[in-house]
TIKOL-200328 format. One record per residue (C-alpha): z, x, y; residue in one letter; residue number from 1. Coordinates in steps of 0.001 Angstrom, whole numbers, plus 500000, padded with zeros to 6 digits. Layout:
BEGIN
<r w="Z" u="X" v="Y" vokol="a" torba="NUM"/>
...
//
This chain:
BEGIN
<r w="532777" u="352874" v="479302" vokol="x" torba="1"/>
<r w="532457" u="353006" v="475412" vokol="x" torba="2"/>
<r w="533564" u="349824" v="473493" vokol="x" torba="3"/>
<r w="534181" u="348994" v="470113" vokol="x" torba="4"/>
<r w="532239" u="346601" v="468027" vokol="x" torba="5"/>
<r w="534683" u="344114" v="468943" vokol="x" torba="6"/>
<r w="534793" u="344219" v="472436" vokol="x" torba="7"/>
<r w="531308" u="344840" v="472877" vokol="x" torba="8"/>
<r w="530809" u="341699" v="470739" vokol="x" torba="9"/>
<r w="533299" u="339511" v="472351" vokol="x" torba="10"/>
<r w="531878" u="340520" v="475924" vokol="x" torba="11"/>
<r w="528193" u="339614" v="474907" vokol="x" torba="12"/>
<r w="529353" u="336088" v="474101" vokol="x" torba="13"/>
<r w="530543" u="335855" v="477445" vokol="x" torba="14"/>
<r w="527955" u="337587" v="478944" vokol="x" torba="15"/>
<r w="530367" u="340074" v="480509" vokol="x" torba="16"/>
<r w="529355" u="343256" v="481475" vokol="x" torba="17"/>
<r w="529398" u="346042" v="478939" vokol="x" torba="18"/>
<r w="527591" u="349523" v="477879" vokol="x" torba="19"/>
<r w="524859" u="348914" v="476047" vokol="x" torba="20"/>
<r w="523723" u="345662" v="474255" vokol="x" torba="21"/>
<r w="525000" u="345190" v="470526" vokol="x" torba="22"/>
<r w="522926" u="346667" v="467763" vokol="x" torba="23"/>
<r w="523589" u="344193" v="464245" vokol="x" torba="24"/>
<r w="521135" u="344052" v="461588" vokol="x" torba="25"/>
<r w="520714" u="343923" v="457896" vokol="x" torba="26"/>
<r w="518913" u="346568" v="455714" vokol="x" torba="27"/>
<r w="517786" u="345315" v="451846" vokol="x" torba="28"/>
<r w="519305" u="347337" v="449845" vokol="x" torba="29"/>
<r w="516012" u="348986" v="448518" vokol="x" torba="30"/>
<r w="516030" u="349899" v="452011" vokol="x" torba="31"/>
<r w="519016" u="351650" v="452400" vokol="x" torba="32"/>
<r w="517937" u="353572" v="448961" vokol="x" torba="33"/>
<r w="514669" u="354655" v="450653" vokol="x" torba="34"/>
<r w="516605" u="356097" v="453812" vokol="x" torba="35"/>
<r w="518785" u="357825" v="451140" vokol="x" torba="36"/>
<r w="515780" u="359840" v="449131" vokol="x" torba="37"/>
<r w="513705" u="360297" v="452855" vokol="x" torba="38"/>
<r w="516581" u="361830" v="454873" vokol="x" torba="39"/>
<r w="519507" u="360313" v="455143" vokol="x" torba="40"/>
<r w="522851" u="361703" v="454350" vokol="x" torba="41"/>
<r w="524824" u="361432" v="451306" vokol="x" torba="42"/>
<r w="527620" u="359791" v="451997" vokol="x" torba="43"/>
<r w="526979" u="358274" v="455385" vokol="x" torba="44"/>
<r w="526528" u="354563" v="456152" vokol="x" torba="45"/>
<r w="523330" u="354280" v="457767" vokol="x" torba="46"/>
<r w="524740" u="352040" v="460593" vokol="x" torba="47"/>
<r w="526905" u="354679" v="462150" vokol="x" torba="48"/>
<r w="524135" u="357355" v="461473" vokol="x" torba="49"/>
<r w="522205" u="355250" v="463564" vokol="x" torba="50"/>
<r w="524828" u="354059" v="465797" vokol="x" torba="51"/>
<r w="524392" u="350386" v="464878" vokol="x" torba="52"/>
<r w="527973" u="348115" v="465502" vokol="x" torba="53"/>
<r w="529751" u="347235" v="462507" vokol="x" torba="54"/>
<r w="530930" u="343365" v="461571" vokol="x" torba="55"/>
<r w="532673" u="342702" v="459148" vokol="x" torba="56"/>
<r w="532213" u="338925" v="457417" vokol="x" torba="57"/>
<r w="534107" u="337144" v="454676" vokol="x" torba="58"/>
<r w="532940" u="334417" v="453023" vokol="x" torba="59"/>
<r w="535170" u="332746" v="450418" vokol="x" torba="60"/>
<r w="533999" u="330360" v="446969" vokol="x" torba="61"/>
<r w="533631" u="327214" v="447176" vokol="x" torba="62"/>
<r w="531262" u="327019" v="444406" vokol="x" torba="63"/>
<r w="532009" u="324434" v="441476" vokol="x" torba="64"/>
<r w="532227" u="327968" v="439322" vokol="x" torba="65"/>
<r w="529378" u="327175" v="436429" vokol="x" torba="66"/>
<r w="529376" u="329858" v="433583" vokol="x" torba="67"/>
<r w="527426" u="332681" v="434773" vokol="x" torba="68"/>
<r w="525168" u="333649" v="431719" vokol="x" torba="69"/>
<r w="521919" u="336155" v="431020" vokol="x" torba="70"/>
<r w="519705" u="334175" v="429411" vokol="x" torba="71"/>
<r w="516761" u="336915" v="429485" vokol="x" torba="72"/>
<r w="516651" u="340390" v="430982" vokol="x" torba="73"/>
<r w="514111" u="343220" v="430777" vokol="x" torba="74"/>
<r w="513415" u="346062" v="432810" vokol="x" torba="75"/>
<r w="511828" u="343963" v="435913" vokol="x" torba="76"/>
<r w="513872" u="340622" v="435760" vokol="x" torba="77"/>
<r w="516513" u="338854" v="434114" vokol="x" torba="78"/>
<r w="516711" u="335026" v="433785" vokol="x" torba="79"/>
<r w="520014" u="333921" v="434671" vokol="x" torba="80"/>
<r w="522438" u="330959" v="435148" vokol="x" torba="81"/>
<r w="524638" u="330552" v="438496" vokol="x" torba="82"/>
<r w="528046" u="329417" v="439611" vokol="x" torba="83"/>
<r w="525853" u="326721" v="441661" vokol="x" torba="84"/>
<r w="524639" u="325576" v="438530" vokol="x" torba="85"/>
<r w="521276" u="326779" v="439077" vokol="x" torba="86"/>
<r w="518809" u="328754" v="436831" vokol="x" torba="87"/>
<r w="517336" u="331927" v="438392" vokol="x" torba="88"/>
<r w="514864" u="334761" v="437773" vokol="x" torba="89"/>
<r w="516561" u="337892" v="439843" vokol="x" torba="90"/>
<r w="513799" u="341061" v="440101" vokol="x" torba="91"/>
<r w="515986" u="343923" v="439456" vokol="x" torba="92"/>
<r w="513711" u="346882" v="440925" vokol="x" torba="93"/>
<r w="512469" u="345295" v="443706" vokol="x" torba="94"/>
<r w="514249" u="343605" v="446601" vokol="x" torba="95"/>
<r w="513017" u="339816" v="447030" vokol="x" torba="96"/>
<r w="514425" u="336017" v="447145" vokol="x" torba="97"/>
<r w="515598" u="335135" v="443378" vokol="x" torba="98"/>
<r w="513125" u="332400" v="442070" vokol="x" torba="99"/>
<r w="515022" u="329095" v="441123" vokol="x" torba="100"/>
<r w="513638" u="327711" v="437545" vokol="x" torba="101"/>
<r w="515863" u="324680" v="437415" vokol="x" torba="102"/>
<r w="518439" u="322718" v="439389" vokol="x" torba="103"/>
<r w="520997" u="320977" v="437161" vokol="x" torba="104"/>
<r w="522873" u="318718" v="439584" vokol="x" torba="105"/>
<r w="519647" u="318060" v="441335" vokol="x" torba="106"/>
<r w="520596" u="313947" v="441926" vokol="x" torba="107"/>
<r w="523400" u="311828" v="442916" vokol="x" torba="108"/>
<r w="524220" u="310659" v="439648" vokol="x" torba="109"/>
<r w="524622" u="314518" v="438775" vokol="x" torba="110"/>
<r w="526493" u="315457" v="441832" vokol="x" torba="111"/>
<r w="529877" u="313962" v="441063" vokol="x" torba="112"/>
<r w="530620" u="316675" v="437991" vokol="x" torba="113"/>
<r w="529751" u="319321" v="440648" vokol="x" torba="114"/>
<r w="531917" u="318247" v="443455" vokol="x" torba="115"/>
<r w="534793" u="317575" v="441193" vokol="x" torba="116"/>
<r w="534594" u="321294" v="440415" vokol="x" torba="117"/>
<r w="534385" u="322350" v="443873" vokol="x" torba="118"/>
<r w="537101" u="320683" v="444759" vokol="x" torba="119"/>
<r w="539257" u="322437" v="442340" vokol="x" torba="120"/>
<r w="541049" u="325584" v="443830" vokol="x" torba="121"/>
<r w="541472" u="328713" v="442670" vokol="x" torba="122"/>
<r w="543348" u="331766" v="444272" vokol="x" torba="123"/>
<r w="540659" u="333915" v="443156" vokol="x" torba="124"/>
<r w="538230" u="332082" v="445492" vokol="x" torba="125"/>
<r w="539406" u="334121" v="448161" vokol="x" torba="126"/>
<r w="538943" u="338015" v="447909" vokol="x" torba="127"/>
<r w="542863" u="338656" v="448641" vokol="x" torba="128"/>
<r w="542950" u="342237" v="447159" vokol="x" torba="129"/>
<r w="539781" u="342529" v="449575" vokol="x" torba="130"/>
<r w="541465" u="341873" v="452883" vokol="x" torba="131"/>
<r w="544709" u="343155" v="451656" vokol="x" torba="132"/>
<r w="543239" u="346858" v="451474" vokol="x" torba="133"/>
<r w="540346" u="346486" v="454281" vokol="x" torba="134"/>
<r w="541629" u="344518" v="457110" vokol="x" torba="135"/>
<r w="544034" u="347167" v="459066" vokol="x" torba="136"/>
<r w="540786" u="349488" v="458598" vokol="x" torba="137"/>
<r w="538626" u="347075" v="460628" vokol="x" torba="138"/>
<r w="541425" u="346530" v="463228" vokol="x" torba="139"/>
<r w="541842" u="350549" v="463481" vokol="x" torba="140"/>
<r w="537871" u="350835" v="463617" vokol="x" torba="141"/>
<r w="537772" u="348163" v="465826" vokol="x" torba="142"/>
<r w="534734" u="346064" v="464422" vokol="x" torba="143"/>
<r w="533957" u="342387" v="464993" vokol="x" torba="144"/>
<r w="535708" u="340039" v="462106" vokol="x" torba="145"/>
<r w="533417" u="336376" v="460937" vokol="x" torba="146"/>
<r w="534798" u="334287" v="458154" vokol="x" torba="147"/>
<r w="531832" u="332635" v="456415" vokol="x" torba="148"/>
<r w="531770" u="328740" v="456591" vokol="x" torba="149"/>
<r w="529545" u="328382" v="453488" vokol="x" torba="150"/>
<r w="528327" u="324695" v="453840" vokol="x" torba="151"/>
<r w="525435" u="322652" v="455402" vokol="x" torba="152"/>
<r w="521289" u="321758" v="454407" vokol="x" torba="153"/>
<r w="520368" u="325395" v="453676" vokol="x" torba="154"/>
<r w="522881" u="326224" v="451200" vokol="x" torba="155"/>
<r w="522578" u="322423" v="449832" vokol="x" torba="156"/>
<r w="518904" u="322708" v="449101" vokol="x" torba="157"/>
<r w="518509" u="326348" v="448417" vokol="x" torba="158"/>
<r w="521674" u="326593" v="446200" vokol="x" torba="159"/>
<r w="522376" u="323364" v="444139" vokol="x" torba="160"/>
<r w="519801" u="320503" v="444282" vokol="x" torba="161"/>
<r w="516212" u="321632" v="445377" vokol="x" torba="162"/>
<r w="514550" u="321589" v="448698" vokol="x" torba="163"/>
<r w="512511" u="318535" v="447785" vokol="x" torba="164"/>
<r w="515340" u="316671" v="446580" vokol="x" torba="165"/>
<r w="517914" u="316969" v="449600" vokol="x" torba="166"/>
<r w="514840" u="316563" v="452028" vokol="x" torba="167"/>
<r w="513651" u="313240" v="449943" vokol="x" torba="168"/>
<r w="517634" u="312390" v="449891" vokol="x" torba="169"/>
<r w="517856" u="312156" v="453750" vokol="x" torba="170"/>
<r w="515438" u="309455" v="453436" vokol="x" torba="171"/>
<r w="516158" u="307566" v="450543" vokol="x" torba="172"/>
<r w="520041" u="308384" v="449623" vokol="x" torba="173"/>
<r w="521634" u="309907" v="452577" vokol="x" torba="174"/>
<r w="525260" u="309114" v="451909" vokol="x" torba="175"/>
<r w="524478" u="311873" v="448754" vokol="x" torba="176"/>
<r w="523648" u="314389" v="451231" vokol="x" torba="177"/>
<r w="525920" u="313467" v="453745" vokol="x" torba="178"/>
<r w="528614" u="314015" v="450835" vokol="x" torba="179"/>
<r w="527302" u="317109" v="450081" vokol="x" torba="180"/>
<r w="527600" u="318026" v="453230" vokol="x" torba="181"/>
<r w="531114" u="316792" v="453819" vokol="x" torba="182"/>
<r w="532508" u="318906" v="450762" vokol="x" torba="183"/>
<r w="530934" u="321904" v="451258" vokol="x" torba="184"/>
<r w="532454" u="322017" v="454276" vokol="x" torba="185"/>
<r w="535962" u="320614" v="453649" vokol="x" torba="186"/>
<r w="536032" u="323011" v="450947" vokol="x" torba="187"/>
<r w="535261" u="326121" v="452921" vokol="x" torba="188"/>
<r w="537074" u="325435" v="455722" vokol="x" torba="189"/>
<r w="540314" u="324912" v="453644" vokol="x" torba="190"/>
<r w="539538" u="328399" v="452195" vokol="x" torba="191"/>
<r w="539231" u="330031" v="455555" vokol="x" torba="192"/>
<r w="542281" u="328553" v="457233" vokol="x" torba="193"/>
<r w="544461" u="329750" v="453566" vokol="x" torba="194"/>
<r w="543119" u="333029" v="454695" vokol="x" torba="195"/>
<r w="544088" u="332857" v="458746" vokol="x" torba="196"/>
<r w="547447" u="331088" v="457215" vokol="x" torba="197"/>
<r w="548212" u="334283" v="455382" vokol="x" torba="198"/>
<r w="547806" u="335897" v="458736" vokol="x" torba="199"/>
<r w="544620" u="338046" v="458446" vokol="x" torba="200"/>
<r w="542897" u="337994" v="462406" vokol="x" torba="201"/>
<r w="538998" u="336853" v="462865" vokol="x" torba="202"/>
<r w="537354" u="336971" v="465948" vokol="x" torba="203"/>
<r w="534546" u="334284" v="464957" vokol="x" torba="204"/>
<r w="532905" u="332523" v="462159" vokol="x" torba="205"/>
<r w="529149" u="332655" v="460906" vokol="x" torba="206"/>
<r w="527223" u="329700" v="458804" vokol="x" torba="207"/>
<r w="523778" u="330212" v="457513" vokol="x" torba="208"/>
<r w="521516" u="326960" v="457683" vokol="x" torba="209"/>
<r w="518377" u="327462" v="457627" vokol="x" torba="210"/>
<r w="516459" u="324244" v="459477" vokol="x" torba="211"/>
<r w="513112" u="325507" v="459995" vokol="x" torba="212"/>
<r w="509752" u="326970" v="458564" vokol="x" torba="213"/>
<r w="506944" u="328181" v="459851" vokol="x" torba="214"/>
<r w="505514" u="325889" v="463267" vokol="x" torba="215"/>
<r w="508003" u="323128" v="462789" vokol="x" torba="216"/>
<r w="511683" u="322043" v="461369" vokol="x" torba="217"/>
<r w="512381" u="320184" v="457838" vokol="x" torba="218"/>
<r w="513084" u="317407" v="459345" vokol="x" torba="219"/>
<r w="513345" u="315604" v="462573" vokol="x" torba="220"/>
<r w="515645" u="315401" v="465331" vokol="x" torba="221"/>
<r w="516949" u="312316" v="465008" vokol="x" torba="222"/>
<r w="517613" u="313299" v="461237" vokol="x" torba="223"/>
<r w="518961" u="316310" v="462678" vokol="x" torba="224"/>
<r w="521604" u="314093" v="465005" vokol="x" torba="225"/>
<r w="522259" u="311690" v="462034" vokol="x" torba="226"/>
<r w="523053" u="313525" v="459083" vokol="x" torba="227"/>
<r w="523759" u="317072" v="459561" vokol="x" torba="228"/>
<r w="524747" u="317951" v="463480" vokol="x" torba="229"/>
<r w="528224" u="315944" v="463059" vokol="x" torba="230"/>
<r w="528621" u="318701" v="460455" vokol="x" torba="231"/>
<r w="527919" u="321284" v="462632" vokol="x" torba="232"/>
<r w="529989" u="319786" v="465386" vokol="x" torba="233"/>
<r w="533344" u="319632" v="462904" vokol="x" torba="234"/>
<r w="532758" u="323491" v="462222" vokol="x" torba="235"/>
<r w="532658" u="324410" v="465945" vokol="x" torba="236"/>
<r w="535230" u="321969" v="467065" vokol="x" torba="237"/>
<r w="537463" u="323676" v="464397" vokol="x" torba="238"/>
<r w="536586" u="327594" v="465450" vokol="x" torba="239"/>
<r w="537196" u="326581" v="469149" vokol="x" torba="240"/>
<r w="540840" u="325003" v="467961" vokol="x" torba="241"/>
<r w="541607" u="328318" v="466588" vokol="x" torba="242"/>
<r w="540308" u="330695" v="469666" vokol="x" torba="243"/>
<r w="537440" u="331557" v="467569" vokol="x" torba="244"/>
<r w="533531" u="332086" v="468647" vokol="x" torba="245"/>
<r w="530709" u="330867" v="466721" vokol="x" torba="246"/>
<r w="527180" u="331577" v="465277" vokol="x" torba="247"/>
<r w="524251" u="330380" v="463381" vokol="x" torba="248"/>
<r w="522007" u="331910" v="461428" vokol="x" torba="249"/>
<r w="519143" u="329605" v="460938" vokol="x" torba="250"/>
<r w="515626" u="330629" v="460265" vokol="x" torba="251"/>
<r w="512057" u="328602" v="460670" vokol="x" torba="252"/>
<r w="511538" u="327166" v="464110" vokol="x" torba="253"/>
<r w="514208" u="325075" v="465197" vokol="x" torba="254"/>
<r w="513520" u="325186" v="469181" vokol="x" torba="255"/>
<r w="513306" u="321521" v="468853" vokol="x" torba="256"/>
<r w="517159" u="321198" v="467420" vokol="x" torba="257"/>
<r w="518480" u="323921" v="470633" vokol="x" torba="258"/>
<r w="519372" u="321633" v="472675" vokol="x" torba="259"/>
<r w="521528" u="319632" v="470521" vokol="x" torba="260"/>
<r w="523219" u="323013" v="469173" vokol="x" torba="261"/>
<r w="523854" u="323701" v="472504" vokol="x" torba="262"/>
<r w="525499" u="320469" v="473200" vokol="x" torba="263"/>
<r w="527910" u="320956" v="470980" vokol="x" torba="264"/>
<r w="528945" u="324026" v="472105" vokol="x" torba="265"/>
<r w="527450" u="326754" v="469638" vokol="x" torba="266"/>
<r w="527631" u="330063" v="471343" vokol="x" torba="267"/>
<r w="525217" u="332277" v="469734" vokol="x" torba="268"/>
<r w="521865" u="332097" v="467549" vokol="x" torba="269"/>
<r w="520623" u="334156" v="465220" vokol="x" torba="270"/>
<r w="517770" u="335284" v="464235" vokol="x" torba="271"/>
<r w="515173" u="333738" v="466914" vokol="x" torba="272"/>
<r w="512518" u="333920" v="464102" vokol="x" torba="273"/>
<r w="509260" u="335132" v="466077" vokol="x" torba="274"/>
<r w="506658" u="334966" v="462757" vokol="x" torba="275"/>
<r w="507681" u="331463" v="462336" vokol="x" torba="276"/>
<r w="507214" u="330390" v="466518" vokol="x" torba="277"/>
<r w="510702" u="330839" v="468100" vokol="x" torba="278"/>
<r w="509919" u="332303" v="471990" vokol="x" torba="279"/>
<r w="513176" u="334373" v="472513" vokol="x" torba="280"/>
<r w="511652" u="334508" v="476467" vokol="x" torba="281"/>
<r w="511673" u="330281" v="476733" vokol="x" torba="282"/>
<r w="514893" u="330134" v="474794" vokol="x" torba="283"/>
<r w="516924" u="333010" v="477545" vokol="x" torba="284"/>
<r w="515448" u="331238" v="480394" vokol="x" torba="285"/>
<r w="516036" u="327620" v="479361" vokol="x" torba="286"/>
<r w="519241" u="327826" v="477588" vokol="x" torba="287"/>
<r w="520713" u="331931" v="478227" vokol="x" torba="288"/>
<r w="523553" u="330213" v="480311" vokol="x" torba="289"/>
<r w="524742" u="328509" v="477424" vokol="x" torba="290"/>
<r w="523586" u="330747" v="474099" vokol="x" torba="291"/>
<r w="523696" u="334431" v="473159" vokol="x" torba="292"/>
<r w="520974" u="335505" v="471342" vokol="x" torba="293"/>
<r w="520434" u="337700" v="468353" vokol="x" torba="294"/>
<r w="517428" u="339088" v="467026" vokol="x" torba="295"/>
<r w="514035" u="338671" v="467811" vokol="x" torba="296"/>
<r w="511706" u="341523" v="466947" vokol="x" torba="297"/>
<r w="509645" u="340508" v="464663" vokol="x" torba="298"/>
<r w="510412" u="342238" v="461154" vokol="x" torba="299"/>
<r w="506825" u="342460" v="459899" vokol="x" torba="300"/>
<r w="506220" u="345037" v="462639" vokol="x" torba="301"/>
<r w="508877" u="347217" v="461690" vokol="x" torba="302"/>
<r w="506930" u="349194" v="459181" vokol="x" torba="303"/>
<r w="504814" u="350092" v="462305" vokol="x" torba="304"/>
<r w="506221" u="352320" v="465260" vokol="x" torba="305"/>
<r w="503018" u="351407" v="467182" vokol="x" torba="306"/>
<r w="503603" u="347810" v="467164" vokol="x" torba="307"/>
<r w="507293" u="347226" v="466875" vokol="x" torba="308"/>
<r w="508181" u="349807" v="469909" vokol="x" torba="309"/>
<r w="505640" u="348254" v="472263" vokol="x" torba="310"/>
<r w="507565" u="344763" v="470940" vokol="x" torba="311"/>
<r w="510944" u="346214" v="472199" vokol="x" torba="312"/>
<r w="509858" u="347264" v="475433" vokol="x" torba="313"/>
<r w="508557" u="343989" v="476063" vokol="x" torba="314"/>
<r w="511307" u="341940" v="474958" vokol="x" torba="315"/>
<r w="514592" u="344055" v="474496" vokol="x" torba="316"/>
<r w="514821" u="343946" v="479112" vokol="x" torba="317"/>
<r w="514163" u="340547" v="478845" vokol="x" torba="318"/>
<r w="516995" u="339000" v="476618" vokol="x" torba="319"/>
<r w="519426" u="341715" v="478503" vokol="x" torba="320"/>
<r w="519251" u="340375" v="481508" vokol="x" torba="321"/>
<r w="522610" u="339265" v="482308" vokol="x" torba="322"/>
<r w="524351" u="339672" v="479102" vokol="x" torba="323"/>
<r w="524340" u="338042" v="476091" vokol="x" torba="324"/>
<r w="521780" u="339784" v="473436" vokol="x" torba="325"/>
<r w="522572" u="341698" v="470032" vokol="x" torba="326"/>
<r w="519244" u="343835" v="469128" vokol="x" torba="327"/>
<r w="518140" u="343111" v="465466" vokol="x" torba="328"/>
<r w="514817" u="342115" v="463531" vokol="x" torba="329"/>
<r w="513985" u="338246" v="463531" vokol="x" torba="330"/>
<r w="515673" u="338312" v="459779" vokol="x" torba="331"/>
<r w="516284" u="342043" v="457936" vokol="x" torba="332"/>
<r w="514874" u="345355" v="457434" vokol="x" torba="333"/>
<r w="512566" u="345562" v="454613" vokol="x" torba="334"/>
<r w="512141" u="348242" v="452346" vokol="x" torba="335"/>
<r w="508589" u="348771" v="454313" vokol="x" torba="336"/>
<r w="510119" u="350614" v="457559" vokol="x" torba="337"/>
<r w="510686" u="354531" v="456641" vokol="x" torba="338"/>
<r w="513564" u="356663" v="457874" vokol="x" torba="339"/>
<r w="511708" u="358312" v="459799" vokol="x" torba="340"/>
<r w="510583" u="355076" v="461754" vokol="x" torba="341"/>
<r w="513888" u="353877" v="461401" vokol="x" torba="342"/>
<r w="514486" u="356729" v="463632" vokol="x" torba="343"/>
<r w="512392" u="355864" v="466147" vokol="x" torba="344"/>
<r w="513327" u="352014" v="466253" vokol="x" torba="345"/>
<r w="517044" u="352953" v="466685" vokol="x" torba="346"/>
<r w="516463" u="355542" v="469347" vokol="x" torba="347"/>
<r w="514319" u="353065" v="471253" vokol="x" torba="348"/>
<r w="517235" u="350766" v="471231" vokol="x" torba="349"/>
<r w="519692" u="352548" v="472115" vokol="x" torba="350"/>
<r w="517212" u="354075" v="475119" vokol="x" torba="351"/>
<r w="516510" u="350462" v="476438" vokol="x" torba="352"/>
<r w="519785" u="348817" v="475902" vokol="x" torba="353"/>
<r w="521891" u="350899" v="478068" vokol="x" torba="354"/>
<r w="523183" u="348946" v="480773" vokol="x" torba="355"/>
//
């Protein structure tokens, strides 16, 4: 049998039997521009040139909407304000993460201008025209539909008030955080259920919180269980109401936080982050009855056919056992891995994830 994203998707959560395993990844877009000039067709996406599966997430604003201003630009950089409030400097010719000068609601007392704004809506905040011209395409293709739940520590830290300043705020002020917490997620849930409202169909929704680093998490478990897992328990509790599945992207090494994600019924984690300690084999074995799994090769070997092909063999007919794996890198493809190896990686896939 042949499936579609969708079903092929839906049947890995449930470790049902199916074809091959699922093939989901991200490519930087320097990446995809490097495929283009070494091979690849004009014109084609390189997912179905390589016969990856195709999901389709939408992730609605619930940012508090800050002007948006240049403040510099040349031809490597420009210095920039964000819609989090944030200043940035965002390399233009290469791919990398955007360097945050300054946080300006980086403290409680700032935090109640930003909130204010977040809670304002806006029918812009959802990409209407978007869905309105792209949804009976994914239906027709058949490929696996995630809204976005945009709330949680990551996009806390990383996007508004500083790593050091939410992590020091779990100690010292954690009713902040825990409000920061609570309207980033009020306000993107009431997003995504204006979209299912207006009758557009998901299959399952995706949150990026990134709890880990490399050899340990940001903080401990029992921080974990008192500030941020009710959190993540609210977001599943409302995807299950709805018949929807769920999964977490969270990178760092967060084995220690598994079995709490488990007990609150997350089905599937993503992106098993091997550089930074996760062991996708103790993870299957321990928890594969309760978890999907997606990722796990580690992306610095990409750039290497010697190293990352011997890495699939080893671990690819592991994590298939039984169902319940999507093949990708333990975060993205960099602009490192050639078409030609590209090639290779997606051949070797597709070789040792038949069922």
């Amino acid at each position: 049998m042949e499936l579609t994203s969708r079903e092929r998707m839906l049947r890995t959560y449930r470790r049902q039997e199916i074809d091959r395993i699922m093939m989901l990844d991200t490519a930087w877009k320097g990446t995809v521009a490097r495929w283009y000039r070494e091979g690849l067709p004009a014109g084609v996406d390189w997912q179905d040139y390589f016969g990856f599966d195709r999901v389709v997430r939408v992730c609605p604003d619930n940012s508090p909407r800050f002007p948006v201003r240049v403040l510099e630009e040349n031809e490597r950089y420009q210095i920039v304000t964000t819609k989090w409030g944030t200043t940035q400097k965002r390399f233009t010719a290469l791919d990398s993460t955007p360097e945050t000068l300054a946080y300006s609601y980086d403290s409680p007392e700032k935090w109640p201008e930003a909130k204010a704004k977040m809670l304002e809506y806006h029918e812009d905040r959802i990409p209407w025209d978007y869905l309105k011209e792209n949804a009976p395409l994914w239906k027709v293709r058949g490929d696996f539909r995630q809204l976005v739940v945009w709330f949680g520590f990551d996009v806390a830290h990383s996007h508004m008030a500083g790593t050091e300043n939410v992590l020091m705020g779990m100690y010292d002020d954690p009713e902040w955080i825990t409000d920061m917490f609570e309207t980033y997620l009020n306000t993107s849930l009431d997003l995504c259920q204006r979209i299912l409202d207006a009758g557009y169909e998901f299959d399952g929704i995706f949150w990026y919180d990134d709890m880990g680093y490399k050899g340990t998490t940001f903080f401990s478990p029992a921080q974990y269980r008192e500030l941020l897992k009710p959190y993540h328990k609210r977001v599943i509790d409302w995807a299950h109401e709805r018949g929807l599945v769920t999964e977490l992207h969270s990178c760092g090494f967060i084995q220690p936080l598994v079995p709490d994600l488990c007990e609150i019924g997350l089905e599937m984690l993503n992106p098993l982050e091997i550089k930074a300690g996760m062991d996708p084999f103790y993870l299957k074995k321990t928890y594969g009855d309760q978890l999907a799994f997606h990722g796990g090769i580690n992306a610095q070997l990409w750039d290497r056919p010697e190293l990352v092909l011997p890495e699939m063999e080893r671990i690819i007919p592991v994590m298939k056992e039984g169902g319940g794996y999507v093949f990708a890198s333990d975060h993205s493809i960099p602009n490192s891995v050639s078409f030609e190896t590209m090639k290779q990686i997606a051949a070797a896939a597709h070789r040792l994830g038949k069922y």
